[in-house]
VMD Tcl script that draws the C-alpha trace (Angstrom):
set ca {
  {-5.12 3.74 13.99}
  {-3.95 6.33 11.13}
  {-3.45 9.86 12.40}
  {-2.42 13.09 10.67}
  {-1.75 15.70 13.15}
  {-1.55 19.54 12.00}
  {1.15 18.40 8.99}
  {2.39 20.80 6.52}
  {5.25 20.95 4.10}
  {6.46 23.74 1.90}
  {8.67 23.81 -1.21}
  {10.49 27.14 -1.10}
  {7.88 29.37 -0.99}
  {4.73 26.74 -2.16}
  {3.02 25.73 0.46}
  {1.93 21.97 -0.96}
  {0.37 20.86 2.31}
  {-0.97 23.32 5.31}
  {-2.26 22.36 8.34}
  {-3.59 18.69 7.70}
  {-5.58 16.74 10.04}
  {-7.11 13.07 8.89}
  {-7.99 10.20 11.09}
  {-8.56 6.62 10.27}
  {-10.00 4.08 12.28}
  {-9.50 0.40 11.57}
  {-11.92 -0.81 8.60}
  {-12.69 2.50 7.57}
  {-12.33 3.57 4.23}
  {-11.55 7.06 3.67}
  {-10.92 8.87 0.50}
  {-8.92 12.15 -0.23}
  {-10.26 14.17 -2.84}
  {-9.00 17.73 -4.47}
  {-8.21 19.31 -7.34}
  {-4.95 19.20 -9.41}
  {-2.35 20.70 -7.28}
  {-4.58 20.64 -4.00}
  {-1.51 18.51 -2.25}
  {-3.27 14.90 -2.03}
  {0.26 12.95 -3.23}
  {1.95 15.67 -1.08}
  {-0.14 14.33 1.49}
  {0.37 10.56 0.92}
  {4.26 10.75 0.60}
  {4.09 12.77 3.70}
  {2.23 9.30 5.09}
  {3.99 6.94 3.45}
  {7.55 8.39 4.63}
  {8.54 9.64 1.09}
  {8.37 13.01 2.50}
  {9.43 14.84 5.89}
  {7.04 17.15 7.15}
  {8.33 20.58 7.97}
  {6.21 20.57 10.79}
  {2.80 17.80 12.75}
  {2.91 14.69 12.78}
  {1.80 11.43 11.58}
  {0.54 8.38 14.02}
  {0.31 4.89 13.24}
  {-0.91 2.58 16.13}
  {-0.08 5.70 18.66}
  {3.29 5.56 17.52}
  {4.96 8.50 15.67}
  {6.35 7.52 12.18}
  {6.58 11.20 10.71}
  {10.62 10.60 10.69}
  {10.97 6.74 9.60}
  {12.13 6.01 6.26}
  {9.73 4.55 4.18}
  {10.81 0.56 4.62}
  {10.16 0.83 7.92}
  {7.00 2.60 7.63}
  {5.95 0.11 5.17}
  {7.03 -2.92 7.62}
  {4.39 -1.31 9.95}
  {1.74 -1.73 7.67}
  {1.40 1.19 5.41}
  {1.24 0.56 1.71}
  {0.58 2.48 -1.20}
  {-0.25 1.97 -4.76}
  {0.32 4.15 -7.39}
  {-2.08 5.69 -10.70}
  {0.14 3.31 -13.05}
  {-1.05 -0.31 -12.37}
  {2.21 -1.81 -10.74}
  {1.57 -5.48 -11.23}
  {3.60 -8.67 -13.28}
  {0.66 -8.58 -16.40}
  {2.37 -11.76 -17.60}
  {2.06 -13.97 -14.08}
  {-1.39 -15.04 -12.96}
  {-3.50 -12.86 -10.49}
  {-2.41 -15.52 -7.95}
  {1.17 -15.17 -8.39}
  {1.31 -12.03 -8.56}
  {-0.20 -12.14 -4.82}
  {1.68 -14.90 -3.71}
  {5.03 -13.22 -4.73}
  {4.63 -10.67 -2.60}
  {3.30 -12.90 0.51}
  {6.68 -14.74 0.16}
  {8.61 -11.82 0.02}
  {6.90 -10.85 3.60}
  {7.30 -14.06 5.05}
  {11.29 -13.62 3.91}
  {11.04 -16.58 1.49}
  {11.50 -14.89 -1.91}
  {14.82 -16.09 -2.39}
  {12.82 -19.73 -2.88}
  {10.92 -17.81 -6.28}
  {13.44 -19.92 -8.55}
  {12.30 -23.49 -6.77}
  {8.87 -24.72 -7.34}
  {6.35 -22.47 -5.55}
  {3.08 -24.00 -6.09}
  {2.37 -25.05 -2.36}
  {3.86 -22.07 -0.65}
  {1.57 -19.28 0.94}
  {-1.48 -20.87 -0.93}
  {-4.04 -20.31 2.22}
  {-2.21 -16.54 2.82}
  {-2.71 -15.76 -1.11}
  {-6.10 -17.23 -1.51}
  {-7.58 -15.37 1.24}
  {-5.96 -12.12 0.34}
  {-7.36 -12.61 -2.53}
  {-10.75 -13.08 -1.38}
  {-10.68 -10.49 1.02}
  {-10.58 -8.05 -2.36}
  {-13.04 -9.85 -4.47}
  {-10.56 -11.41 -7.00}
  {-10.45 -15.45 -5.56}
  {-12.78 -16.37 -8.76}
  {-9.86 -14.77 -11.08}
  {-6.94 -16.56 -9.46}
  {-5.79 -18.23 -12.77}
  {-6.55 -15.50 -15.04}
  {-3.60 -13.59 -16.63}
  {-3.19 -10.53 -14.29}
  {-2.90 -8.00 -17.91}
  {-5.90 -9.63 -18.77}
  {-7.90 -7.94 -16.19}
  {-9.90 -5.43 -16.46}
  {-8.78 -2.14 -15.14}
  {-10.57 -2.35 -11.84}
  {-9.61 -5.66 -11.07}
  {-6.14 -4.19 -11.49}
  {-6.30 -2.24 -9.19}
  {-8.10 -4.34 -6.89}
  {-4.84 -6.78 -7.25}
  {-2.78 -3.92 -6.34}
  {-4.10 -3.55 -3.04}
  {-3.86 -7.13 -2.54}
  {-0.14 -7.26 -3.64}
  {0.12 -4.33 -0.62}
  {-1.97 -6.83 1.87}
  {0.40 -9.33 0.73}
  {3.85 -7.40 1.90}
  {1.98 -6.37 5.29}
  {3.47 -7.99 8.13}
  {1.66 -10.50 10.09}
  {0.72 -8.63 13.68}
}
mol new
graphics top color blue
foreach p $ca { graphics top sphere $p radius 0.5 }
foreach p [lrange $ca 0 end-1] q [lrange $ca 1 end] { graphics top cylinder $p $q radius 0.2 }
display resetview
């Protein structure tokens, strides 16, 4: 599914990320783990399309995506979230999900007409697919900081397309 071939990229003469190989298969969770300065967000912009390798290559679905810009690699599928909780803390934990399922589905330009039956089956099982259906109402700054962060991956599943 996810595969980083033999990627490295230097900044002048600091060599952030050498030689990288990672593979992920569908379903599997992986984590990336280093110390400070050991290239992991090197590593994930390299991914994500922030960065351009100087030289490997990243494959997503046996396609090559090491030189797309990161819109398009994120209309493929690959999301990110960031240390900072990105989320709206005033909108409920379902909002905040279905937001983003709209703005997949091209309908966000409906956010200022009543939304309440849009994307409700999408958003409620996105959100039980990460464990937060049971907090649906609750104030998404009222969570606690796991639950956060839980809600940030869903907001990602959210803006995946539909394959």
């Amino acid at each position: 599914m996810l595969t980083v071939e033999g990627i490295h990229k230097s900044f002048d003469d600091f060599k952030a990320v050498k030689g990288a190989n990672l593979t992920v298969e569908q379903g599997e969770l992986v984590a990336v783990i280093g110390p400070n300065g050991a290239g992991k967000t090197t590593l994930f912009n390299l991914i994500t399309g922030q960065l351009r390798p100087d030289r490997g290559r990243v494959v997503f679905h046996d396609d090559d995506i090491s030189q797309l810009p990161p819109y398009q690699i994120c209309r493929r599928g690959i999301a990110r979230s960031f240390q900072i909780a990105n989320i709206f803390p005033r909108l409920t934990v379902f909002r905040n999900v279905q937001v983003s399922v709209l703005s997949q589905q091209g309908k966000s330009w409906m956010l200022f007409r009543p939304a309440q039956k849009l994307a409700v089956d999408e958003t409620n099982s996105i959100l039980e697919s990460v464990g937060l259906l049971d907090k649906a109402g609750n104030a998404a700054g009222a969570l606690a900081h796991g639950d956060q962060r839980a809600l940030e991956i869903a907001i990602a599943l959210g803006n995946e397309p539909s394959c």
